[in-house]
N, CA and C of each residue as an Amber inpcrd file, in Angstrom:
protein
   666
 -47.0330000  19.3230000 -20.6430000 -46.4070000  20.6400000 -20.8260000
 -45.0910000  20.6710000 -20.0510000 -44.1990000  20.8390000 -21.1590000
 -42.5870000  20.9660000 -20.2620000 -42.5240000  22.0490000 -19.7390000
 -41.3860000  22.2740000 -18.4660000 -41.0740000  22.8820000 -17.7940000
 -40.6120000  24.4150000 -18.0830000 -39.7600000  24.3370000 -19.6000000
 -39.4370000  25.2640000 -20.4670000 -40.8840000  26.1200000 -20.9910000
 -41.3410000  25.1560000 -21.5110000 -42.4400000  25.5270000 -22.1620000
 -43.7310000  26.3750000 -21.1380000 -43.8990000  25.8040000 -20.0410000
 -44.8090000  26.9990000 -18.8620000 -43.4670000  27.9710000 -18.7440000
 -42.2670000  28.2020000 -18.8550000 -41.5830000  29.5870000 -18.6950000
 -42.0480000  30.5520000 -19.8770000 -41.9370000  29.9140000 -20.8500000
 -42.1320000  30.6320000 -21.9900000 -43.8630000  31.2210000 -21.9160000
 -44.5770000  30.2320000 -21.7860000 -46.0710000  30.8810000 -21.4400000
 -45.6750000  31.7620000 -20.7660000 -45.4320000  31.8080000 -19.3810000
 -45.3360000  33.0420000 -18.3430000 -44.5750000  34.3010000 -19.1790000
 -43.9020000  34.0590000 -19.3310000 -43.4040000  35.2510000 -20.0160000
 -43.8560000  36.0380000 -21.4470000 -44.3920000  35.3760000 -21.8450000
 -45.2600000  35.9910000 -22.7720000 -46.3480000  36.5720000 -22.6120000
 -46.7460000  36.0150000 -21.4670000 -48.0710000  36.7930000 -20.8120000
 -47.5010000  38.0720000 -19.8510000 -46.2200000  37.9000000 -19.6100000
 -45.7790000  39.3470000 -18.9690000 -45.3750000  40.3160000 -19.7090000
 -44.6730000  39.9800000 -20.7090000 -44.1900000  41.1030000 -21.9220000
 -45.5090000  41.4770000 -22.5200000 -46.4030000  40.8280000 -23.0120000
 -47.8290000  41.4990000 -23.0920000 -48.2120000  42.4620000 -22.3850000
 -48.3890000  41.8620000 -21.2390000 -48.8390000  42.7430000 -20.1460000
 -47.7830000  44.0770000 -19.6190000 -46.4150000  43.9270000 -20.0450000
 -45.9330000  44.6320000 -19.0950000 -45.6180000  45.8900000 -20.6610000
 -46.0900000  45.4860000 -22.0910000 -46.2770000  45.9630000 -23.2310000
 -47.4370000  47.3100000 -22.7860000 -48.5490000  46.3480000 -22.5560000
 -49.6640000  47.4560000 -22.1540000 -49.9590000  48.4900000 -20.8370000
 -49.0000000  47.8510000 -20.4630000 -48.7310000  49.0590000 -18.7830000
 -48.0500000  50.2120000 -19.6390000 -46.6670000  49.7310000 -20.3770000
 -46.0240000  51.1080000 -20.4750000 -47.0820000  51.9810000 -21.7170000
 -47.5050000  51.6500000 -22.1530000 -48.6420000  52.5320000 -22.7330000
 -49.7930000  53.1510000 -21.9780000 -49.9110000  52.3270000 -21.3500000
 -50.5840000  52.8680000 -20.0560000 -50.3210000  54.4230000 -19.3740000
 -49.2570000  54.0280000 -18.8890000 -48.2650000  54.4820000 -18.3510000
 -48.1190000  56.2730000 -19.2150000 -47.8690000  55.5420000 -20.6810000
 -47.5070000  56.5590000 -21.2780000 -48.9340000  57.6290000 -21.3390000
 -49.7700000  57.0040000 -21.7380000 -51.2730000  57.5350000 -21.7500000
 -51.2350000  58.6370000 -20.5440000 -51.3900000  57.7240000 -19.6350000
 -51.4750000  58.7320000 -18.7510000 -50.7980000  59.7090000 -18.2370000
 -49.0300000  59.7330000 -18.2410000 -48.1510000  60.5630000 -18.0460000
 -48.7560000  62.0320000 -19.6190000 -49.2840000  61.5270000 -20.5690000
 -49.2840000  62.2930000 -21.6940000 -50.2760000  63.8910000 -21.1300000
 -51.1520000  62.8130000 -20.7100000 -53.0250000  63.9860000 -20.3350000
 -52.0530000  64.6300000 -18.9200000 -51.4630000  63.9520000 -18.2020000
 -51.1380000  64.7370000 -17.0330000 -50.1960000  65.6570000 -17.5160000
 -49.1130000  66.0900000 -18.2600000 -48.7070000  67.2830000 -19.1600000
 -49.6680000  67.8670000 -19.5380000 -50.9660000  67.3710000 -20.1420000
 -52.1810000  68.1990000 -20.9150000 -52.5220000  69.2020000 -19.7880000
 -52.9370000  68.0010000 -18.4670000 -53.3600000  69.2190000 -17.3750000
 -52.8850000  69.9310000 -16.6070000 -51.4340000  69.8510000 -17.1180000
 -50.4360000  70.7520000 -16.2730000 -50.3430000  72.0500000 -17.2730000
 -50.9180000  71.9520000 -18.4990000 -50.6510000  73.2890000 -19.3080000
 -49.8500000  73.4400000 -20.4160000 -49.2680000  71.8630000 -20.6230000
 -48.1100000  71.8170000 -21.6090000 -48.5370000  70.9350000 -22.7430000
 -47.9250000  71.7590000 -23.7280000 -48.9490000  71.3670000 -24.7220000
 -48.9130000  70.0080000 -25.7600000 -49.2530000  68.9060000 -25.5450000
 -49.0700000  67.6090000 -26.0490000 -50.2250000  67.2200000 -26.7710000
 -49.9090000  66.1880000 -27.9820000 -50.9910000  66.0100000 -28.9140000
 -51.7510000  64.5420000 -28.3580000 -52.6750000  64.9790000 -27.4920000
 -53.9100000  64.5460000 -26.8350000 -55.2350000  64.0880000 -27.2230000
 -56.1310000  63.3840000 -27.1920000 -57.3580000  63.2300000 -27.7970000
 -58.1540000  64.5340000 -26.6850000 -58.9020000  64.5850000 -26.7510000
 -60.0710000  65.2980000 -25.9650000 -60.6510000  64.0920000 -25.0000000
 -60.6660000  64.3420000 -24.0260000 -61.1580000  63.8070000 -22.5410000
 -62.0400000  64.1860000 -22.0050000 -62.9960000  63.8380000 -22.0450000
 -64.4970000  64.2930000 -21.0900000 -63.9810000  64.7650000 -19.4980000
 -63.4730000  63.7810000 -18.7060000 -62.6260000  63.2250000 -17.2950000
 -61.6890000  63.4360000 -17.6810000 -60.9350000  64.3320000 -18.0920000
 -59.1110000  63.7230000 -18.2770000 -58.9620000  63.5300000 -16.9730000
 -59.1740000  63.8990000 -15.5200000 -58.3030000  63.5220000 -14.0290000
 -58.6670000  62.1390000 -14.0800000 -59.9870000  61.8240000 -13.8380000
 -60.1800000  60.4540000 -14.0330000 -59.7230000  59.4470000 -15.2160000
 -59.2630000  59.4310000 -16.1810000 -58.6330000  59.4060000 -16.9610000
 -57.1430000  59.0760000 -16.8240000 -56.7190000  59.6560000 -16.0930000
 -55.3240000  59.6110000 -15.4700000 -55.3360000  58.4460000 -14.7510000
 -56.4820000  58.7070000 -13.4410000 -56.0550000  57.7700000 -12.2330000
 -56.3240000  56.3550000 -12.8460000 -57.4720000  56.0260000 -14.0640000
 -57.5530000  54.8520000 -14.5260000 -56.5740000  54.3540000 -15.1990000
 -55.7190000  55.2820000 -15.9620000 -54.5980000  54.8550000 -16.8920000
 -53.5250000  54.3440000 -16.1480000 -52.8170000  54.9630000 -14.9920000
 -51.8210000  54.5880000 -14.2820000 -51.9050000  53.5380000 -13.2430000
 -53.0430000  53.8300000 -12.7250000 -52.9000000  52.8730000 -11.9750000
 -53.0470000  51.4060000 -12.1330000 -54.6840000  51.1200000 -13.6740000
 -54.4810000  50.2900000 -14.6350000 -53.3030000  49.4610000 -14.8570000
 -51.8470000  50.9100000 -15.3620000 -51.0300000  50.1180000 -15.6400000
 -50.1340000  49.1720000 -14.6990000 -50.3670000  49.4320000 -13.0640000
 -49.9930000  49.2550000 -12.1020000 -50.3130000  47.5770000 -12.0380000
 -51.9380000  47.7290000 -12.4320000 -52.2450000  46.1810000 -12.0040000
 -51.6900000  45.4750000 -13.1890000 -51.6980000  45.9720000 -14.4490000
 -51.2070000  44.9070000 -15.6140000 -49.9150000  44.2170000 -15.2950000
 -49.1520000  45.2030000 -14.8760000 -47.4750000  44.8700000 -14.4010000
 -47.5670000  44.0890000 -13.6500000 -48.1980000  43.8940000 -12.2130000
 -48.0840000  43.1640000 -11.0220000 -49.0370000  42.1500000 -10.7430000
 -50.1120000  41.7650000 -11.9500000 -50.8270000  40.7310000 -12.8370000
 -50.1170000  39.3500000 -12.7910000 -49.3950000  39.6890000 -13.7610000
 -48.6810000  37.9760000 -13.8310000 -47.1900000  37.8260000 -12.6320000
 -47.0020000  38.7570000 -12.0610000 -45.8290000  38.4290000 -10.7290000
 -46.8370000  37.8450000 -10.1680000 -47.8380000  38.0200000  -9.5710000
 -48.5270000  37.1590000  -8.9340000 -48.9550000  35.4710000  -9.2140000
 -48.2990000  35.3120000 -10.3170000 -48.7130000  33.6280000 -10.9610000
 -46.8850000  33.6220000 -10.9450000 -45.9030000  34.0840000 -11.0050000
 -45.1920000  33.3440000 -10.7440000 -44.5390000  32.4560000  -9.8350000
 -43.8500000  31.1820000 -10.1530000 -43.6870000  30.2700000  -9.2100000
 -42.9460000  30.7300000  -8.1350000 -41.8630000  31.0100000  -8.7060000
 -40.4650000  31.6710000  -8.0810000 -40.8910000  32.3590000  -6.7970000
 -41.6420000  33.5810000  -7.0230000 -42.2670000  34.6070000  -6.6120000
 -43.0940000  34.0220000  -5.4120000 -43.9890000  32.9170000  -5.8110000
 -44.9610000  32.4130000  -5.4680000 -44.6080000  31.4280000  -3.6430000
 -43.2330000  30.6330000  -4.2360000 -43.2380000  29.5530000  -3.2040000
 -41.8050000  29.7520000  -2.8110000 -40.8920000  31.1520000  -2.7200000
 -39.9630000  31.5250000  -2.4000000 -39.8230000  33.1180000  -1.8520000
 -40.3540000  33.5470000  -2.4180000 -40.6530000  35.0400000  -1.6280000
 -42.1210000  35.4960000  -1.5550000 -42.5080000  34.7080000  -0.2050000
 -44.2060000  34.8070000   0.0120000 -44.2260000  36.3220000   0.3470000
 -43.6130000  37.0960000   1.0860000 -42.9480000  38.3960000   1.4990000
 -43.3550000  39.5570000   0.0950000 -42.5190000  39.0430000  -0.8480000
 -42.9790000  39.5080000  -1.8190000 -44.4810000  39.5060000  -2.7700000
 -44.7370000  38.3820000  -2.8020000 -45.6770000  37.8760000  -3.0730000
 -47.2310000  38.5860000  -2.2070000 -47.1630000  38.5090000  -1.2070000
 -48.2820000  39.4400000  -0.4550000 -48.2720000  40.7480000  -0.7890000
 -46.5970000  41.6040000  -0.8300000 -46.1930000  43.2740000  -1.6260000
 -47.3580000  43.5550000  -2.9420000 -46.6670000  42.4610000  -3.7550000
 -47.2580000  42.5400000  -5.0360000 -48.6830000  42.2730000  -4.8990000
 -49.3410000  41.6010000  -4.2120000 -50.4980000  41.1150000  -4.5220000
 -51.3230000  42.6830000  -3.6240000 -50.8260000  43.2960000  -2.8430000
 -51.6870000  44.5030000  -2.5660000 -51.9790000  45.7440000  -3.1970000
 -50.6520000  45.6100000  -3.6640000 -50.0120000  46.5350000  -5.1830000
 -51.3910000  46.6200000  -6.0380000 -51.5530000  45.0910000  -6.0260000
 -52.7240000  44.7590000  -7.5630000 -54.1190000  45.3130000  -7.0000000
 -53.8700000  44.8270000  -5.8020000 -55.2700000  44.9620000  -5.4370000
 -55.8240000  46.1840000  -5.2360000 -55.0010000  46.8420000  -5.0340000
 -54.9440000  48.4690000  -4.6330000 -55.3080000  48.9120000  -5.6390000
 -54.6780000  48.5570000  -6.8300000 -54.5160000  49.6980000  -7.9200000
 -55.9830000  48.9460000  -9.1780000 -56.1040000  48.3230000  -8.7990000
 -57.8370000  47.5970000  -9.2480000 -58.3630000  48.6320000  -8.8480000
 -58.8080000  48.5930000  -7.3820000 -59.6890000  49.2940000  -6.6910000
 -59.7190000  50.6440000  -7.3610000 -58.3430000  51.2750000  -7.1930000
 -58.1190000  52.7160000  -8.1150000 -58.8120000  52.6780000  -9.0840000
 -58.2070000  51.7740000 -10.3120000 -58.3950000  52.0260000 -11.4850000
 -60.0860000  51.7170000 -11.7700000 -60.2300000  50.6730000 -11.7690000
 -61.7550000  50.0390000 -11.5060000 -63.1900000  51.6640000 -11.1970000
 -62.5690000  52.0820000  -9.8270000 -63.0870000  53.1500000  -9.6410000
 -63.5700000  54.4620000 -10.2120000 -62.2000000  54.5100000 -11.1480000
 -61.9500000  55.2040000 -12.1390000 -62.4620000  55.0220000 -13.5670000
 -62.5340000  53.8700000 -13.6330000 -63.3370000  53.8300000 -14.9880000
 -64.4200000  53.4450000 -14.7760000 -65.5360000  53.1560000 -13.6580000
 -66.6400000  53.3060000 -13.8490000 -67.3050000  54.3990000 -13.7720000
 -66.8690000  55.7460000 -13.1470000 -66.7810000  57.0450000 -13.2290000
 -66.6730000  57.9890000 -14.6900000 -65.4510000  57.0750000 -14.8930000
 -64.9600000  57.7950000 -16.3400000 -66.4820000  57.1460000 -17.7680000
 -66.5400000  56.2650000 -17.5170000 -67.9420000  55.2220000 -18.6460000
 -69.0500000  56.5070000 -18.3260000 -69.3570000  57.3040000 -17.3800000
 -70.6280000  58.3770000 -17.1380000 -70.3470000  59.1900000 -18.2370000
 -69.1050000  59.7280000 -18.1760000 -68.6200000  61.0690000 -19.1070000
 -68.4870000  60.1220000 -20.1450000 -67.7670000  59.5540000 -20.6290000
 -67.4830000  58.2210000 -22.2400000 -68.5280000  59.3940000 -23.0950000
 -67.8430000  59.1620000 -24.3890000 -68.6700000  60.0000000 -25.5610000
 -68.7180000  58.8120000 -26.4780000 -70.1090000  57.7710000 -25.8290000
 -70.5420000  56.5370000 -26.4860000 -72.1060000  56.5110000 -26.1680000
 -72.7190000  55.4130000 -26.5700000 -73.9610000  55.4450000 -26.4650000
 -74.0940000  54.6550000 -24.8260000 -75.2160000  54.4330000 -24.7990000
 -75.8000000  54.0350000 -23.5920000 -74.7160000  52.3920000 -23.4510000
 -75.5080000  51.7860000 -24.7180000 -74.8680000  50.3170000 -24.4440000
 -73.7670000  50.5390000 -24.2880000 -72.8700000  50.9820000 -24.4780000
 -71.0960000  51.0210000 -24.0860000 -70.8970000  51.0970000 -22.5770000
 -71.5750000  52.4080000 -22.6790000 -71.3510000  53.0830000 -21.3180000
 -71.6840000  51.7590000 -19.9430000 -73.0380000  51.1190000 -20.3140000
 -73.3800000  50.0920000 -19.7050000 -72.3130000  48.6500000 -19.6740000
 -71.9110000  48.7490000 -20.8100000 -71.1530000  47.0380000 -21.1780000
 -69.3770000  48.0370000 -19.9870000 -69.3740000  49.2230000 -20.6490000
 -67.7610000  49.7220000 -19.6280000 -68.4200000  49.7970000 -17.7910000
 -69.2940000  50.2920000 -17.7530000 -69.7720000  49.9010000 -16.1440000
 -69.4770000  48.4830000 -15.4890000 -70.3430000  48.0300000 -16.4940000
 -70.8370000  46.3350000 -15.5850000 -68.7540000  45.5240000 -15.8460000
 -68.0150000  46.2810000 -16.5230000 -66.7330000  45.3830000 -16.6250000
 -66.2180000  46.0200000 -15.3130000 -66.2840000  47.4880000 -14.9160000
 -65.4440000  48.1650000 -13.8280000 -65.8600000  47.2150000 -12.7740000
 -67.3590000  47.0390000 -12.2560000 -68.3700000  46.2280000 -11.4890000
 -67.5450000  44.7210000 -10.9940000 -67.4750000  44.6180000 -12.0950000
 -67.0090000  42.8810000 -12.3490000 -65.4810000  42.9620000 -11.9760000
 -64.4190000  43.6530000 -12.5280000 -63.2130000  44.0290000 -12.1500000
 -62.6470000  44.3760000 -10.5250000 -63.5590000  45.1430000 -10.0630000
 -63.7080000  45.4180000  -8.1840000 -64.2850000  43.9980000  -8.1090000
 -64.9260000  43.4550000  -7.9820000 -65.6860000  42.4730000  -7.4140000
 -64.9640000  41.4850000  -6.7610000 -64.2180000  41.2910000  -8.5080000
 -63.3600000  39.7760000  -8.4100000 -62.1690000  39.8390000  -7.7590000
 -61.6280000  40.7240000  -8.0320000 -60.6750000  41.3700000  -6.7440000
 -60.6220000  41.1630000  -5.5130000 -61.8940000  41.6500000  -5.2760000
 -62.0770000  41.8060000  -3.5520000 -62.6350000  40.5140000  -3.4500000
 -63.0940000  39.9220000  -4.0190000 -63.7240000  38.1680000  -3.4340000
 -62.0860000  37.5320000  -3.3670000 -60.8390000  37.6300000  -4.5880000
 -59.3590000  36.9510000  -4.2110000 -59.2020000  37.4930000  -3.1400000
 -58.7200000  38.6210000  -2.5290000 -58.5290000  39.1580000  -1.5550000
 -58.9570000  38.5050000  -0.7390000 -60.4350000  38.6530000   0.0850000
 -61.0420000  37.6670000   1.0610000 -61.0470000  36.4190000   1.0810000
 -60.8070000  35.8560000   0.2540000 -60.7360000  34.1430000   0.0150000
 -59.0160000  33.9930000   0.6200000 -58.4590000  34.5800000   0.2830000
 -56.8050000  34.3530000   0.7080000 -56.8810000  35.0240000   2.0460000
 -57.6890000  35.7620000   2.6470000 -57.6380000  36.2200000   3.7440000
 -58.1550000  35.2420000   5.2420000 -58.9930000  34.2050000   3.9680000
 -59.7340000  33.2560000   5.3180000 -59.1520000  31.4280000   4.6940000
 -58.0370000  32.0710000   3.9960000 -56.6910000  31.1760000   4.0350000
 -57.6950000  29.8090000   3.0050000 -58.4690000  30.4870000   1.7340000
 -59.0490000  29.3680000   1.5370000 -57.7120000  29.4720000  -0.2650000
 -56.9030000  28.9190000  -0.1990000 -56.5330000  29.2590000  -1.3880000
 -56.8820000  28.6640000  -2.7460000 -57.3200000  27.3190000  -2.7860000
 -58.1160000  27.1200000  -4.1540000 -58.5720000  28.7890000  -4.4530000
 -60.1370000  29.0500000  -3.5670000 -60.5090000  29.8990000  -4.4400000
 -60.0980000  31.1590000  -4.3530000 -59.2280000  31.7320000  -4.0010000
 -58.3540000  32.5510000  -4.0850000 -57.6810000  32.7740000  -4.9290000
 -56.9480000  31.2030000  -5.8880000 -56.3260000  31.2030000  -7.2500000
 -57.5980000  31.6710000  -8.3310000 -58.9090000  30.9330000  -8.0820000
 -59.5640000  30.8270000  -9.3720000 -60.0450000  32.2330000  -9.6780000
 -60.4910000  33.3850000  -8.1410000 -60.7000000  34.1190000  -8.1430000
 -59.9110000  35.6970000  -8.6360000 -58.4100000  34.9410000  -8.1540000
 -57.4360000  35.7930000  -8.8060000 -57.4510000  35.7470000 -10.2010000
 -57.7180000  34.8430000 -11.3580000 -57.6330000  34.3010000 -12.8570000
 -59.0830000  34.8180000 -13.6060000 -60.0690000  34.7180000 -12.7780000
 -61.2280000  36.0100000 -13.0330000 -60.8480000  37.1510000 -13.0750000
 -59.9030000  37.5000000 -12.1330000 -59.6840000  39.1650000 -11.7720000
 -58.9630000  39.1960000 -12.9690000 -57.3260000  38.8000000 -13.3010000
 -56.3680000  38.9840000 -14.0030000 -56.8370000  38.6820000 -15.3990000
 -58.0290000  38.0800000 -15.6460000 -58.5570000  37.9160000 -17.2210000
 -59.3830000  39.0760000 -17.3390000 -59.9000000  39.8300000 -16.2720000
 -60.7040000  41.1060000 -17.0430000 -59.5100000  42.5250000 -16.7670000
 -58.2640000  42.0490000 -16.1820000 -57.0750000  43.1650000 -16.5400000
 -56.6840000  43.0580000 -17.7600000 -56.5830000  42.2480000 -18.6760000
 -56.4440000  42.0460000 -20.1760000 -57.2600000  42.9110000 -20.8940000
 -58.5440000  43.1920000 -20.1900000 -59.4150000  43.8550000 -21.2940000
 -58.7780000  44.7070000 -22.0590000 -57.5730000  45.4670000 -21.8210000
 -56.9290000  46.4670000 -22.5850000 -56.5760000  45.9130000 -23.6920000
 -55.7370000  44.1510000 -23.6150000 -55.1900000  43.6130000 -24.8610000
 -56.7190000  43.3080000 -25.8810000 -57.5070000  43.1760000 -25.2560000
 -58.0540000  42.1250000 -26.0900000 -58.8020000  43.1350000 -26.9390000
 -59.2670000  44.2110000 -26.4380000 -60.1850000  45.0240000 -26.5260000
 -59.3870000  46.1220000 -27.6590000 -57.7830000  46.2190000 -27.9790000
 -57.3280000  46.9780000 -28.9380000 -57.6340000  46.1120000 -29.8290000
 -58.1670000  44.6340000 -29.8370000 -58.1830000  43.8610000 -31.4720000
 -59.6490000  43.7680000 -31.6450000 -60.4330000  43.9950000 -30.9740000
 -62.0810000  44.0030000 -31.0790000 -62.5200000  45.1930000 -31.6130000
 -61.8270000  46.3090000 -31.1390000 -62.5350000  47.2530000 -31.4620000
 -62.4190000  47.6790000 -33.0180000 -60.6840000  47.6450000 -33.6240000
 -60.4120000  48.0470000 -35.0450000 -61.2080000  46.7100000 -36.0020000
 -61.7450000  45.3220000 -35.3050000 -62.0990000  43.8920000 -35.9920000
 -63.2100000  44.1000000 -36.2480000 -63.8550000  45.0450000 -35.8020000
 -65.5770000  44.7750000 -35.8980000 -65.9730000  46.3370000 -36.5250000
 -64.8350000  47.4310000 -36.4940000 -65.1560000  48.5920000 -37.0430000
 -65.0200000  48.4480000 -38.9800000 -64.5410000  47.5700000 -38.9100000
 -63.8750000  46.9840000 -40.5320000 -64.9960000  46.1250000 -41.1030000
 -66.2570000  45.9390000 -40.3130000 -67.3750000  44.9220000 -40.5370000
 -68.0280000  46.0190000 -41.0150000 -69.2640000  45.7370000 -41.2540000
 -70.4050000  46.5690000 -41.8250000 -71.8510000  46.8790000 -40.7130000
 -71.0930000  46.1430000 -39.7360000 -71.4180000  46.5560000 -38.4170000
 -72.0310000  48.1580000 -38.0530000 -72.8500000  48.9330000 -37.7040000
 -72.9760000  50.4720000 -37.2840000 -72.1040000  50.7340000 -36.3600000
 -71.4670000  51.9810000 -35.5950000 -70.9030000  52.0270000 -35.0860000
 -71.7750000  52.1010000 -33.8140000 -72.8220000  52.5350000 -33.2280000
 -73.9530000  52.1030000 -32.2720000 -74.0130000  50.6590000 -31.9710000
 -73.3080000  49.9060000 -32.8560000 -73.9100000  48.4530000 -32.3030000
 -72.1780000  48.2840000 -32.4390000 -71.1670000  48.1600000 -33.2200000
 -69.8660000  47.5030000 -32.8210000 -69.0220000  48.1890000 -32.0230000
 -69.1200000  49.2510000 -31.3620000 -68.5850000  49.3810000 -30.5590000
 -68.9000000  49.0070000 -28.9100000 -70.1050000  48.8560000 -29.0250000
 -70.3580000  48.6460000 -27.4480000 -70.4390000  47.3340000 -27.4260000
 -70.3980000  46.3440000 -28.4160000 -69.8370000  45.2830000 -28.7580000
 -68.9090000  44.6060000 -28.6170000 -67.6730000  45.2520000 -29.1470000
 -66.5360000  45.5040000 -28.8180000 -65.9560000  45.5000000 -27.4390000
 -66.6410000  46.3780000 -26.7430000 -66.3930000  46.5600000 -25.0470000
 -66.6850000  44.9230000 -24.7130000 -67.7630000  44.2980000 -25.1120000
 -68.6430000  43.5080000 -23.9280000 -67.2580000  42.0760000 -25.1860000
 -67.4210000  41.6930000 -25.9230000 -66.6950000  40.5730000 -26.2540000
 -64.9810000  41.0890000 -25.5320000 -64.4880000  42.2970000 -25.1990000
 -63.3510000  41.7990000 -24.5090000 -63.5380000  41.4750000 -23.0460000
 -64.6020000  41.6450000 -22.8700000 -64.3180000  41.3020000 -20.8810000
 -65.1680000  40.0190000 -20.8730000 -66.2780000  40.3420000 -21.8190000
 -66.5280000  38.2300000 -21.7100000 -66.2000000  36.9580000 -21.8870000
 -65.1970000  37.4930000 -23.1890000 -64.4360000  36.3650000 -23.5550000
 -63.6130000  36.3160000 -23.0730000 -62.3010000  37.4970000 -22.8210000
 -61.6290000  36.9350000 -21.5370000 -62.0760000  36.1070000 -20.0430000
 -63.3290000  36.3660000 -19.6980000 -64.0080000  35.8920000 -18.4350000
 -63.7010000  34.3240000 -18.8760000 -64.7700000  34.1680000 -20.0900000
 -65.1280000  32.2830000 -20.0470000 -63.9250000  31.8890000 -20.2480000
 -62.8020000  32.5090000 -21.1290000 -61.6340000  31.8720000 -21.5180000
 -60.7920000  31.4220000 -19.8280000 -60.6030000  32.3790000 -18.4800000
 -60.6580000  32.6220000 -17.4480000 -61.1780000  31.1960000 -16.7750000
 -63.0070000  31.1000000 -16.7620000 -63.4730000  30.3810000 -16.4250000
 -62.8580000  28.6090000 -17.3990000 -63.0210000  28.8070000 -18.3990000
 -62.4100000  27.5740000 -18.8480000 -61.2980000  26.7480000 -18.3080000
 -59.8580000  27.8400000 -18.2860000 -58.9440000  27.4460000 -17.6100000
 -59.1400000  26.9430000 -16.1780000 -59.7940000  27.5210000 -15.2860000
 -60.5050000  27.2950000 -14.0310000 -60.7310000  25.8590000 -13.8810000
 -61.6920000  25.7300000 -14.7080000 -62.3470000  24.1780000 -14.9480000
 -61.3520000  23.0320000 -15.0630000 -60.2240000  23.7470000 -16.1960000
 -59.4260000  22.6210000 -16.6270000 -58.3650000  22.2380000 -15.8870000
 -58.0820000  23.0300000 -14.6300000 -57.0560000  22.9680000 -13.7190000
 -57.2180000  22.3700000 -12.5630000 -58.7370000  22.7380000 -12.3850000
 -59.0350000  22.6840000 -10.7180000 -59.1140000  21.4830000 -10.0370000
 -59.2360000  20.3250000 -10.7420000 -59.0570000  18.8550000  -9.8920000
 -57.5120000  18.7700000  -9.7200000 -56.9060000  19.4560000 -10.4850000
 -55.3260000  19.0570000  -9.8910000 -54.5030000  19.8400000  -9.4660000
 -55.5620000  21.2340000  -9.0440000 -55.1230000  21.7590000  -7.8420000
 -54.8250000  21.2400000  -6.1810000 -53.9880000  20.9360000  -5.2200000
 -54.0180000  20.5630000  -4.0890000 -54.2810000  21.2960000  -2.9030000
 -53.6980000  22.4210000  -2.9080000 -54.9360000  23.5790000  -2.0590000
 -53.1270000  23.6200000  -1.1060000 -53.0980000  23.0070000  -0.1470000
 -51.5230000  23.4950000   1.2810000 -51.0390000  22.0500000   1.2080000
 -49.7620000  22.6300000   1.5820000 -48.7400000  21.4730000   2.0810000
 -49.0200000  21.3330000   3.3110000 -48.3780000  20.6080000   3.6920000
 -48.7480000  19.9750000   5.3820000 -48.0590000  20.9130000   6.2720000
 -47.0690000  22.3070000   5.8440000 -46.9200000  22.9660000   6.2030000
 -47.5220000  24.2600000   6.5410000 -48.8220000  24.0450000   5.3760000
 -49.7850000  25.1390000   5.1680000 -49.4920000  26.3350000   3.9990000
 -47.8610000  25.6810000   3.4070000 -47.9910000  26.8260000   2.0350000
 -48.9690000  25.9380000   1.0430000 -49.3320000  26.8270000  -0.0100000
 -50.0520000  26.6380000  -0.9240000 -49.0370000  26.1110000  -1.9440000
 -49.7000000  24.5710000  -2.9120000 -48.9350000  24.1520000  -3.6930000
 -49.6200000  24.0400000  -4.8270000 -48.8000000  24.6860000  -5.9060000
 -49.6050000  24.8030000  -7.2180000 -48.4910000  24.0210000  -8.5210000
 -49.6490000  22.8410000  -8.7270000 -49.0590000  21.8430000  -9.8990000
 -48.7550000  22.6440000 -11.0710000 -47.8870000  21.7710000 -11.5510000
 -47.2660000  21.7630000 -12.9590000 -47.6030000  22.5210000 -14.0660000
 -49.3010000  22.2830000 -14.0220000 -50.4740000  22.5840000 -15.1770000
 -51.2900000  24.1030000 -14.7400000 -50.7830000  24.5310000 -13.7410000
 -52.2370000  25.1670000 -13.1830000 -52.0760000  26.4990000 -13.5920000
 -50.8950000  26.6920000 -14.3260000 -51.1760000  27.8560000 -14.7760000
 -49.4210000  28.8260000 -15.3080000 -49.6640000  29.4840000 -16.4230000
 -48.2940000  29.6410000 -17.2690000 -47.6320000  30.5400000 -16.1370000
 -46.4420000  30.1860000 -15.9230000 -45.7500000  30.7110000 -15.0720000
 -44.3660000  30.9260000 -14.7350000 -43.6990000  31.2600000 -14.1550000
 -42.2600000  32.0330000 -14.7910000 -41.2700000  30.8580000 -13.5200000
């Protein structure tokens, strides 16, 4: 993989991502007019507050998602690089919080509500295990743990093509939608875990200086 060619990965994975923040973004700026009194064409919200704090801050981590895999970023402004990476972590915690809260109120069946829990669950988790792993300076798993985290921040992409893919089946809507939920955060996971696998022997972990050095392959990056 040429050098060009991991820029172009990285950046495609940020315009994605930085695609679904401003919708995000927008989402949530929309309901917060709703609950200020002004009148915007809104779905109905069980939680709209919660609702909010998941949408924005959501879009917080999508944005500051892939700055964290860039090189530039990575092995030239560590300064920055720690900014951003609390940014993410922060706004996980938020959002995460927020939508396992918000899955109680959800106007879905049980299985949804369950498959949107156990992703919020999984979303905090993996988070806070990168976090502590970079905290006790172990950085292998700190990367792999970060690429768990940042594959179930996708759930937004993956999960707008699951849900209209399987409503077009003959599928019930009791069974493809909560369906729907669980194939975007799993398959992003193994896809996650795959990459993991396929990287990790030629990961090197610190330089003899003690920064962290990340090969060629280990991951699309700007």
């Amino acid at each position: 993989m040429t050098k060009h060619v991991k820029q172009l990965g990285w950046w495609i994975f940020f315009l994605i991502s930085a695609l679904y923040a401003v919708f995000s973004f927008y989402m949530g700026g929309l309901e917060t007019l709703s609950l200020l009194g002004i009148e915007v064409d809104t779905p109905h919200r069980a939680a709209p507050i919660l609702f909010v704090v998941h949408a924005l801050s959501g879009g917080v981590a999508l944005i500051s998602g892939p700055l964290q895999f860039n090189r530039r970023i990575l092995s030239k402004k560590r300064k920055v690089h720690r900014l951003i990476g609390r940014m993410y972590v922060g706004a996980i915690w938020i959002s995460s919080f927020g939508g396992l809260w918000s899955a109680i109120f959800f106007d879905v069946n049980l299985a949804a509500k369950v498959a949107f829990g156990v992703l919020a669950v999984l979303w905090f988790s993996t988070t806070t295990i990168a976090l502590l792993r970079i905290r006790e300076r172990k950085v292998v798993e700190h990367r792999e743990w970060m690429i768990r985290s940042f594959s179930l921040s996708l759930f937004v992409v993956t999960f707008s093509f699951w849900v209209p893919g399987l409503a077009s089946t003959n599928l019930p809507e009791g069974i493809g939608y909560p369906l729907a939920v669980f194939l975007s955060w799993s398959l992003n996971l193994l896809v996650g875990e795959i990459w993991i696998r396929r990287t990790r022997p030629r990961f090197s972990g610190h330089t003899a200086s003690g920064k962290p050095v990340w090969p060629g392959n280990n991951l699309v990056r700007g």
